[in-house]
C-alpha positions, -999 to +999 in steps of 0.1 A: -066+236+096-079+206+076-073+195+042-097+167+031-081+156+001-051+150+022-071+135+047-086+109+022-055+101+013-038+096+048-066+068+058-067+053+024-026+047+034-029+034+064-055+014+057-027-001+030-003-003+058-028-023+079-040-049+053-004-050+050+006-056+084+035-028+081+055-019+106+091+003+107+111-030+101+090-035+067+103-025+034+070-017+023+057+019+009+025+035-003+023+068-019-011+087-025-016+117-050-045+136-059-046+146-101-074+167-113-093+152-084-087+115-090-062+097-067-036+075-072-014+051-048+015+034-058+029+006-037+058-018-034+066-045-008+112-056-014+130-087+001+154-075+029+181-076+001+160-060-027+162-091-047+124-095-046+103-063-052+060-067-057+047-030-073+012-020-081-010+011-082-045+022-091-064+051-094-096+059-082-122+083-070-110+094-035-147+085-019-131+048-033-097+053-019-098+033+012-115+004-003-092+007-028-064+001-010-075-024+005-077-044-024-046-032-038-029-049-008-049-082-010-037-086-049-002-079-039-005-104-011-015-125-036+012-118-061+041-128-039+041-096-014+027-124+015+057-150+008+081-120+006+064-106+041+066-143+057+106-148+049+112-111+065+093-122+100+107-152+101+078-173+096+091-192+064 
């Protein structure tokens, strides 16, 4: 049995996760939903002691959702999610 809507929003997450670099060790999240047909993913990237915390979200058409996320994880790289990322593996 296969939903597509939740399909959609399965590879528009991972595709987060990817651009991300997450892994199990990473206090990173991503959460899709689907509202009168538009989706939505909120995100957040936290410092090991939840000190630091980078959120952001957007909605879209869920043909756009991958893309989407993708770009969503690039502007939080860019708004301190990378620096965050860097002092959890060590390399800063």
């Amino acid at each position: 049995i296969n939903h597509f809507a939740t399909w959609q929003a399965i590879v528009a997450e991972r595709a987060f996760l990817r651009t991300m670099e997450g892994g199990c060790q990473i206090p990173l999240a991503c959460y899709t939903s689907v509202v009168e047909g538009r989706f939505r993913m909120d995100a957040m990237v936290a410092s090991l002691d939840g000190t630091k915390l980078i959120k952001d979200s957007f909605e879209c058409n869920p043909e756009e959702a991958s893309e989407e996320a993708i770009m969503l994880a690039q502007r939080m790289l860019e708004n301190g999610a990378e620096e965050i990322l860097n002092i959890i593996r060590g390399n800063e």
